[in-house]
C-alpha positions in Angstrom: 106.5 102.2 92.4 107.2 103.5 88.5 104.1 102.0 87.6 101.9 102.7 91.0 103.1 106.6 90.5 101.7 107.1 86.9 97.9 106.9 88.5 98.8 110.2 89.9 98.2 111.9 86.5 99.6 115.2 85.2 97.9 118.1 86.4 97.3 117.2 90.3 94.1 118.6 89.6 92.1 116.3 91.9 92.6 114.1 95.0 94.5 111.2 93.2 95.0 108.5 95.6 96.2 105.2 94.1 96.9 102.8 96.4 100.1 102.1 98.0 100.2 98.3 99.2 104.2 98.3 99.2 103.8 97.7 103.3 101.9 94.6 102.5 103.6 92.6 100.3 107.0 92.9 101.9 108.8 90.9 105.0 108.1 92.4 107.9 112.2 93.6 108.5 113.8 96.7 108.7 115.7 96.9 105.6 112.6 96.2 103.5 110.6 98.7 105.3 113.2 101.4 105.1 113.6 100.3 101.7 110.0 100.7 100.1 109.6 104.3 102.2 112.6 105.3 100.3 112.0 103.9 97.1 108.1 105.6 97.2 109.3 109.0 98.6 112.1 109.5 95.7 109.3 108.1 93.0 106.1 110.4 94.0 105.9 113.1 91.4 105.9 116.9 92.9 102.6 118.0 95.1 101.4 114.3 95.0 100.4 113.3 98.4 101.6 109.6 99.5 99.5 107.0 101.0 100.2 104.0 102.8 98.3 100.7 103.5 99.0 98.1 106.3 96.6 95.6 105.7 93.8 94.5 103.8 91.0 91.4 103.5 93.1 90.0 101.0 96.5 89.7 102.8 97.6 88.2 106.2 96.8 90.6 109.3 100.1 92.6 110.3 99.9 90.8 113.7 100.3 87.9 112.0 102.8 88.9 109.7 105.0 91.1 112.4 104.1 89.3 115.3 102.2 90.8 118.4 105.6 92.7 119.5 106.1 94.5 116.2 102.5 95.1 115.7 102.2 98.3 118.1 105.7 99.1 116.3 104.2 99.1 112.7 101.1 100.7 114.0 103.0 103.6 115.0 104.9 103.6 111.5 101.4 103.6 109.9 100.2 106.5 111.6 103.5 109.0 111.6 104.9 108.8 108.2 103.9 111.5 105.6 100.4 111.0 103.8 97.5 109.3 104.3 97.1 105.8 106.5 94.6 103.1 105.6 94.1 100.5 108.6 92.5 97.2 108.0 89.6 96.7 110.7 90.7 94.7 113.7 94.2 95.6 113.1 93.4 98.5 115.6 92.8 95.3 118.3 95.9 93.7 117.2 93.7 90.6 115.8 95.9 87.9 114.0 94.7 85.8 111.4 92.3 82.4 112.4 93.0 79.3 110.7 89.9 78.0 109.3 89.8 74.5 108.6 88.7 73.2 105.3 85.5 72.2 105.9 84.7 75.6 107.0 86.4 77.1 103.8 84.4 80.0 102.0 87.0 82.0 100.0 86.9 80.8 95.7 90.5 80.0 95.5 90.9 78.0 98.2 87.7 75.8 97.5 89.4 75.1 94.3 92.3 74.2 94.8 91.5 72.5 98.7 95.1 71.3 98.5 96.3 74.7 98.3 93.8 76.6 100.4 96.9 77.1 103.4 98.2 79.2 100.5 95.7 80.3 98.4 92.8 81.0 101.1 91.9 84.6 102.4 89.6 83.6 104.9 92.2 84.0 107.8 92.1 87.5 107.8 88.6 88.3 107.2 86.9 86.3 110.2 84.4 88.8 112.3 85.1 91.5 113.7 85.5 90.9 117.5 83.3 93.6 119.7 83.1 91.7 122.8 83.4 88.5 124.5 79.5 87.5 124.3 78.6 84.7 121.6 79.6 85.6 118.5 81.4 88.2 119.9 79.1 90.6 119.8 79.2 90.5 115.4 75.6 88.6 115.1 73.1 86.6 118.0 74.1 84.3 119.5 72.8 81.1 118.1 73.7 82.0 114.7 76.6 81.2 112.6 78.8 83.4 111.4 80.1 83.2 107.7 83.6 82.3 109.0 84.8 80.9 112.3 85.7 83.2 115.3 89.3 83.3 116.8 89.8 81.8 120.2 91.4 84.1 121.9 88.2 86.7 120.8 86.6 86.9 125.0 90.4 88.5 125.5 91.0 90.3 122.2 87.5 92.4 121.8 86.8 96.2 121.7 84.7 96.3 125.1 87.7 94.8 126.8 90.3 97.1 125.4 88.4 100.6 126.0 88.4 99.3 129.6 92.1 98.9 129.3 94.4 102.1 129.5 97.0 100.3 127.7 95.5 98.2 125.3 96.4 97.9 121.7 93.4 99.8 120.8 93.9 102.8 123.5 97.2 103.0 122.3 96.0 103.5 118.7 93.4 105.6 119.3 96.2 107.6 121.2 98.4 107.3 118.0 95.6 108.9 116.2 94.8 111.8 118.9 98.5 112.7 118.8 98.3 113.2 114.7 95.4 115.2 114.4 96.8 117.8 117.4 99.9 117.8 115.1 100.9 119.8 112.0 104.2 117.7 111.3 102.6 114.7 111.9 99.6 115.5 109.8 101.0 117.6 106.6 104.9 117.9 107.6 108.0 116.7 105.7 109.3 114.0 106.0 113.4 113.0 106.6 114.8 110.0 107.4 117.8 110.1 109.8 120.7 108.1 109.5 121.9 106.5 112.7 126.2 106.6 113.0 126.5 103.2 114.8 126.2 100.3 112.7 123.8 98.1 115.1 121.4 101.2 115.3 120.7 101.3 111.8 120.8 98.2 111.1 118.0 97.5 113.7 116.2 100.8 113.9 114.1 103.5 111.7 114.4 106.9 112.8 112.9 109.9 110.9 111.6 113.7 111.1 108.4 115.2 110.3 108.4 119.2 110.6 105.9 121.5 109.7 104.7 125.3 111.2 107.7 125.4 113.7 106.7 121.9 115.0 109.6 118.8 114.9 108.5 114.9 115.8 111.1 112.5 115.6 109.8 109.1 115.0 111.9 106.0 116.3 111.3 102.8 115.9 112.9 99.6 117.4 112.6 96.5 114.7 114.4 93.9 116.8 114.1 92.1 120.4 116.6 94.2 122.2 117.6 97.4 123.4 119.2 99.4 121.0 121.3 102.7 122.2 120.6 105.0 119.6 123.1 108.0 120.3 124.3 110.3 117.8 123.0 112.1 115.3 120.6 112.5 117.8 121.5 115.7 119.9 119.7 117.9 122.8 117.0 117.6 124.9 113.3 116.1 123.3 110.2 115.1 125.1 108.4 111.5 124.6 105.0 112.1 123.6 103.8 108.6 123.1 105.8 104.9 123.6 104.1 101.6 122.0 104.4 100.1 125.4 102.4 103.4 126.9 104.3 103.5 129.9 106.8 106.6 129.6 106.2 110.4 129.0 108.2 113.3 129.1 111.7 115.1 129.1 114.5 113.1 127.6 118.2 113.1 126.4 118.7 112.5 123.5 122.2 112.0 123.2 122.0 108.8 125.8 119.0 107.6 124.1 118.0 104.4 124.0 114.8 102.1 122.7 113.8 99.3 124.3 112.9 95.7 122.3 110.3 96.1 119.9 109.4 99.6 121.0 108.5 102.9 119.1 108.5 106.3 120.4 107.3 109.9 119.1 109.6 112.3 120.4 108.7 116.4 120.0 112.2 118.1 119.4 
């Protein structure tokens, strides 16, 4: 972060935006995700506007990474915390990375060094982008071959099947993305993290506050595989604008809060 923050410059005189891959190269767990938010937050100079990347063509695919259940969870981190999101195509669909066997190897490294292309190789992540469930999945005709192999599960995993699907990774990102740009805090607000008072909750959850123009979202996100009772510092009445698993709106009390396993919710306050 010392050294990513110097690209800002001095005089904030232009849209500086150096990259922030900090979400990439870290383990997928709660304390190294709260850590790297904090770490960048306390290192941006003053007026520089933060950025945050998920994934990229040369690092594994956050479902991959995450798994699928955490994968609507850091999706939803992605797209709430203060600055600007960059989303790695096909992450939207919740794609995970193909293994490509060696004969079928295109990336430089990894033809190499063929002993260490399960290491070395970035073809995993950059196999086509999955449209639909026709040949070739809708990325070139059919007959031809693509540059890398196609996953599997792509006649299941494709964007014509998920538009038709209210609750589909990619209707729940596009959601994601609807509720931000109707939203000052969630656009340009502050950001503050919010320490839970019971040990299991913060151990296993991320909770924070993005305010701007008289608006409040609290963002809360569930990084293990149970529920996890939130409770205090968490106070009043809020209302549950959006849930990974898309299936529950509206009023809520806070105080008896909870969060089911490997959910997120954005809560107005």
């Amino acid at each position: 972060n010392p050294e990513l923050v110097k690209y800002y410059g001095a005089n904030l005189d232009e849209c500086h935006l150096p990259f922030n891959f900090g979400l990439i190269w870290i383990p997928w767990t709660l304390a190294a995700v709260r850590e790297k938010i904090d770490a960048y937050e306390a290192a941006l100079p003053p007026g520089a506007w933060p950025n945050w990347v998920l994934g990229n063509h040369d690092q594994p695919r956050i479902a991959t990474r995450a798994g699928r259940d955490q994968a609507r969870v850091a999706s939803m981190l992605l797209l709430t915390l203060r600055g600007i999101p960059t989303c790695y195509n096909g992450d939207e669909l919740g794609m995970e990375n193909v293994p490509i066997p060696l004969e079928l190897v295109q990336d430089p490294p990894a033809l190499n060094q063929p002993e260490l292309a399960h290491i070395l190789g970035r073809d995993p992540e950059r196999t086509p982008m999955q449209w639909d469930a026709s040949p070739n999945a809708g990325f070139t005709v059919a007959g031809a071959r693509p540059w890398l192999p196609l996953a599997e599960n792509y006649r299941e995993v494709n964007v014509a099947r998920q538009l038709a699907d209210p609750k589909s990774f990619l209707n729940f990102f596009r959601q994601l993305l609807a509720k931000r740009k109707a939203s000052p805090a969630l656009q340009v607000g502050s950001y503050r993290p919010v320490a839970l008072k019971t040990p299991r909750a913060q151990e296993n959850c991320l909770v924070f506050e993005r305010q701007a123009e008289g608006q409040r979202i609290l963002v809360a996100l569930n990084f293990s595989d149970s529920d996890q009772p939130l409770g205090q510092p968490l106070v009043g009445a809020g209302e549950i604008i959006l849930s990974t698993q898309m299936d529950r709106e509206g009023e809520v009390n806070l105080v008896n809060f909870s969060l089911r396993p490997n959910e997120g919710c954005v809560i107005s306050i």
